[in-house]
C-alpha positions, -999 to +999 in steps of 0.1 A: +000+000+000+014+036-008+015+056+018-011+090+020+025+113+019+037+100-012-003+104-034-004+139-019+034+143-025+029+132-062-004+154-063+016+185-055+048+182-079+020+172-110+006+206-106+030+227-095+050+212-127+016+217-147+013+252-138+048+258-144+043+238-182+013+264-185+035+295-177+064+281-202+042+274-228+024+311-225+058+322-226+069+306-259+040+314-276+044+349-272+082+348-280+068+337-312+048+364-318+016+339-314-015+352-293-031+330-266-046+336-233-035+312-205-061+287-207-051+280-239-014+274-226-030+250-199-049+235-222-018+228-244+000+217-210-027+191-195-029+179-232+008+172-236+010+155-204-018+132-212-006+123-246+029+119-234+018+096-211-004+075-229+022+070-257+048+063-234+030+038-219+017+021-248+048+022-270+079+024-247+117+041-255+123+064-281+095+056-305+068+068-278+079+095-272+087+102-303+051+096-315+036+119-282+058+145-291+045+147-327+012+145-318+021+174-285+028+190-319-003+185-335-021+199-305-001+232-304-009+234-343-045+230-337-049+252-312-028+277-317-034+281-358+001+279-367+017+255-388+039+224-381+073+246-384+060+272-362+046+239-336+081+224-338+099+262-329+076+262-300+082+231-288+119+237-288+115+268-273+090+257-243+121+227-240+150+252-237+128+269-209+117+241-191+154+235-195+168+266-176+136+263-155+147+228-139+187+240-138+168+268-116+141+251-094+155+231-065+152+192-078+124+176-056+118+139-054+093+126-033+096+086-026 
């Protein structure tokens, strides 16, 4: 059985690093001259995470996430109107800040 600390714990750390993911993506999108409101950015973050995590789970290594991050790019395409070169440039920009961000933050590992 897992222990109450380490749910709540695990709880905490998905949305701090959710609202964090919301408030890098807002920030790349702008850098790229792209409008969006912040639930759009959150929408983009919960989205990401989900489809991350399902095709990391179904199809392990590489080739998962390989296939969630082109579909992570789909999403930001969608819902941002822009096209896949302007979703990829994004993407690399929201991972060079979440990048500095975690060469910031304190590392935190609960378990």
């Amino acid at each position: 059985m897992v222990p109450l600390l380490y749910v709540v714990g695990d709880a905490i750390l998905f949305i701090v690093g959710l609202i964090i993911t919301t408030i890098i993506i807002y920030a790349a999108i702008h850098i790229m001259g792209e409008k969006g409101g912040w639930g759009k950015a959150f929408l983009a973050a919960i989205i990401g995470f989900i489809v991350y995590y399902i095709f990391h789970t179904l199809i392990s290594g590489l080739l998962g996430a390989l296939i969630g991050f082109i579909v992570w790019l789909y999403v930001i395409k969608v819902l941002y109107r822009v096209g896949w070169v302007r979703a990829f440039i994004t993407a690399v920009i929201v991972a060079i800040l979440i990048f500095i961000v975690g060469l910031i933050l304190p590392v935190v590992h609960v378990g």
